[in-house]
N, C-alpha and C positions, 0 to 999 in steps of 0.2 A: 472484480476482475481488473488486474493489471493490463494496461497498452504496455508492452515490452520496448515496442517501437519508440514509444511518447517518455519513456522513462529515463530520468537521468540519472537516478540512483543519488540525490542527493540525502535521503534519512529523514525527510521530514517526516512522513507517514510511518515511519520506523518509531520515532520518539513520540508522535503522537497517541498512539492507541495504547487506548486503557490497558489490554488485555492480553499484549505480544504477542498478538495474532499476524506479523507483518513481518519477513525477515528479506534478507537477500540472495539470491539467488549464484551461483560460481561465477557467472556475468555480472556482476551487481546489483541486477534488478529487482525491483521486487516484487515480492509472491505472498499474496495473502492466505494462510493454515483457516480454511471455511470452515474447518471444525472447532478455529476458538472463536472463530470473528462475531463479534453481535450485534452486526451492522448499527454501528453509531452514526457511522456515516465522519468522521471525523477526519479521516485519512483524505476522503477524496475533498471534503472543504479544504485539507491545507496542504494538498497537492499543487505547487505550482503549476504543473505543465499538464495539468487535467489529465492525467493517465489512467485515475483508479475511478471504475465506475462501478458502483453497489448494484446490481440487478435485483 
């Protein structure tokens, strides 16, 4: 799950993930597709501003 709030939409989590399970939202923000994600968990380690949390 994306913090909307916490997100600065700077693309790291964008270019991270294996899978392009990650895109941006018409805001910038972004929004993880749960039906490619395979939680690697990779996006919220290189999340600077801690937004994205794998539940």
């Amino acid at each position: 799950m994306v913090d909307k709030q916490k997100c600065i939409g700077c693309g790291t989590c964008v270019a991270i993930c294996p899978v392009g399970a990650i895109s941006f939202d018409k805001k910038g923000k972004a929004e993880i597709d749960k039906t490619k994600c395979i939680r690697c968990g990779a996006c919220q380690a290189s999340c600077p501003v801690e937004a994205i949390k794998l539940d």
